[in-house]
C-alpha positions in Angstrom: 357.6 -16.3 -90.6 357.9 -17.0 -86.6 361.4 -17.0 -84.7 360.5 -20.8 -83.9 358.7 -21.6 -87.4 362.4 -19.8 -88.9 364.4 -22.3 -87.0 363.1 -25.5 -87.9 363.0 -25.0 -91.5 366.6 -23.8 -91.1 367.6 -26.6 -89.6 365.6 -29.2 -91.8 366.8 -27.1 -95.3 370.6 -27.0 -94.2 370.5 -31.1 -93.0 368.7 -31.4 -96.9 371.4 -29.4 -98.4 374.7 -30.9 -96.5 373.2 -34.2 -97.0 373.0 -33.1 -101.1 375.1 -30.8 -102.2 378.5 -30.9 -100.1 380.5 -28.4 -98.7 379.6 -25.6 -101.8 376.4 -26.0 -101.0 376.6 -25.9 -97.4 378.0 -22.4 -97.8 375.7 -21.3 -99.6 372.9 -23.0 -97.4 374.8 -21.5 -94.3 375.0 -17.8 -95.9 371.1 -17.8 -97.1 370.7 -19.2 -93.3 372.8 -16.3 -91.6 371.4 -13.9 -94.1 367.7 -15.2 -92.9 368.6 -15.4 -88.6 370.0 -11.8 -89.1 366.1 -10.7 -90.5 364.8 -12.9 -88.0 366.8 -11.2 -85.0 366.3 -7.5 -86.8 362.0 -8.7 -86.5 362.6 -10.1 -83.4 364.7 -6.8 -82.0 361.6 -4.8 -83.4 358.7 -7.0 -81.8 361.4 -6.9 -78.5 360.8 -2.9 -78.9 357.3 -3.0 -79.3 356.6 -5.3 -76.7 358.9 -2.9 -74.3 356.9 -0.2 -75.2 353.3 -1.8 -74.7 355.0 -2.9 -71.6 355.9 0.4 -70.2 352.0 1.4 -71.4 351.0 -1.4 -69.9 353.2 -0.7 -66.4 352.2 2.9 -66.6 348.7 2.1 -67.3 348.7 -0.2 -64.2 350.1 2.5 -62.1 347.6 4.9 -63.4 345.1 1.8 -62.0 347.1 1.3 -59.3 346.8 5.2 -57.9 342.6 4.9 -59.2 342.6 2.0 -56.9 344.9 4.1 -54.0 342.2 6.8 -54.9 339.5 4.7 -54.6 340.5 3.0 -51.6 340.7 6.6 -50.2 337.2 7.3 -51.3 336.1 4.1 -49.5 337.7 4.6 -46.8 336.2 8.1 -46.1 333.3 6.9 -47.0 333.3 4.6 -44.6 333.9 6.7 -41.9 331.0 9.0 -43.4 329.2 6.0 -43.6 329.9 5.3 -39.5 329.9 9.1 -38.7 326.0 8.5 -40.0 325.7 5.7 -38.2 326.3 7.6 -35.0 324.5 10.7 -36.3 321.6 8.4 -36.8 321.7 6.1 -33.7 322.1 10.1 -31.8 319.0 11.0 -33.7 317.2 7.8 -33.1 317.9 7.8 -29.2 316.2 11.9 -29.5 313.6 10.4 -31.6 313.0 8.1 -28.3 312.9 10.6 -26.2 311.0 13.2 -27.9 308.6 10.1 -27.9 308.5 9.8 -24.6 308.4 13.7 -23.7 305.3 13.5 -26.3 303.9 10.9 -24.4 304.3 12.3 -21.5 303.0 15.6 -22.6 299.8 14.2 -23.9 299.2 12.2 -20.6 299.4 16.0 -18.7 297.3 17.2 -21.3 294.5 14.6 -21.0 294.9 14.7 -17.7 294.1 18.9 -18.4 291.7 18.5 -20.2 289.7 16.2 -17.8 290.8 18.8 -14.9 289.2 21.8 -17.6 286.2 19.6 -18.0 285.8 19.3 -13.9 286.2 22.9 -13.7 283.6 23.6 -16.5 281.3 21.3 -14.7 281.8 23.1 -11.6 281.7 26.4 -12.8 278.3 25.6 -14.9 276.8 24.2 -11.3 277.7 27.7 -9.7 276.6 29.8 -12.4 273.4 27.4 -12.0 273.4 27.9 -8.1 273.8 31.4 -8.8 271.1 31.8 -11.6 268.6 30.6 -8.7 270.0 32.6 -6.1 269.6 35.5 -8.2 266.0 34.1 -9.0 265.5 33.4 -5.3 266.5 37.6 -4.6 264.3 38.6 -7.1 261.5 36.6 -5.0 262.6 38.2 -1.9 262.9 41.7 -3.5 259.3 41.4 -4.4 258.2 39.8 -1.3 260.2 43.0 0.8 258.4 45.0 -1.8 254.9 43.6 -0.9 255.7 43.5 2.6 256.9 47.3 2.9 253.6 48.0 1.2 251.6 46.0 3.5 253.6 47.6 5.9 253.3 51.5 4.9 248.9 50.2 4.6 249.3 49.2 8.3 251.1 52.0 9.3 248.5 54.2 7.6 245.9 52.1 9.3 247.9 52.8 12.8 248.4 56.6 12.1 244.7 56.6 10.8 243.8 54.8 14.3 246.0 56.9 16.8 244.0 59.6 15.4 240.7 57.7 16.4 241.7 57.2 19.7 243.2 61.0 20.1 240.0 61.5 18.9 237.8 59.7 21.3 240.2 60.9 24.0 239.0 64.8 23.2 235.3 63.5 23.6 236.1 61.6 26.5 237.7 64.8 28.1 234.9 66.4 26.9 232.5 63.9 28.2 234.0 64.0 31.4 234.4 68.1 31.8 230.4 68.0 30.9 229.9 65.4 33.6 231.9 67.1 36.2 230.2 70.9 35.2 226.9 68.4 36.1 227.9 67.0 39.1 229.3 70.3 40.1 226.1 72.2 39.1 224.0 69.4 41.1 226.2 69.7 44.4 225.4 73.7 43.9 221.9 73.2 43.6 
């Protein structure tokens, strides 16, 4: 029976039993009573101990929550200055990310801008290598034209030397010619 419960019937059972029995009776009503209050207190005293010891539990279970939470209030906190540390790390790598963007942009405008140079020069060195295919063709056409020319050239020289040789010739008869005429004319004028 409750500590409230407990009270009320006392109090209703000792009015019954004054009100029927007198003083002998009220005694005894007042000793069953005490008897009953003194087990009521001792049940009370008991539940007063066990609810002092669930709540010492209970006040060291909510310091044990109490330091989780400290804990975990730690953790937070360090992770929130991880969490901005990243923050910076990544706003850092984003702003390199920009940049290396921009270098790369750069870079591929020089190269293009390479590549068209290259493709100039290739064009300018395949219109020199074509120049120079023709020169070389337009040698080869002299070399054969010098060749034909010192051949017509050593014929005509043959043809001088075979002439000069003519004419030496003719000379000696003309010498000849003339030595006769002048042994005539000299031979006449003797006569």
């Amino acid at each position: 029976m409750g500590y409230i419960g407990g009270h009320i019937d006392t109090t209703v059972l000792i009015a019954l039993l004054v009100a029927a029995g007198g003083l002998v009776g009220t005694t005894a009503v007042y000793q069953a009573a005490s008897s009953e209050l003194q087990s009521t207190n001792a049940d009370l005293e008991a539940e007063n101990e066990d609810l002092r010891a669930e709540l010492e539990a209970t006040e060291a279970t909510l310091e044990s929550r109490e330091r989780e939470l400290n804990q975990t209030q730690s953790t937070l906190e360090t992770r929130e200055q991880d969490r901005e540390q990243l923050l910076n790390q990544l706003d850092e790598t984003e702003a390199e990310l920009e940049s290396t963007e921009s270098e790369l942009a750069a870079t591929e405008n020089d190269l293009a801008e390479a590549e068209a140079e290259l493709r100039r020069a290739e064009s300018e060195l395949q219109e020199t290598q074509d120049e120079l295919a023709d020169a070389r063709a337009r040698a080869d056409e002299l070399e054969e034209e010098k060749e034909d020319l010192q051949e017509e050239r050593d014929n005509l020289q043959d043809r001088v030397d075979d002439l000069d040789d003519e004419v030496e010739r003719l000379r000696t008869q003309i010498e000849e010619k003339n030595d006769k005429i002048d042994e005539l004319e000299n031979s006449q004028n003797g006569s």
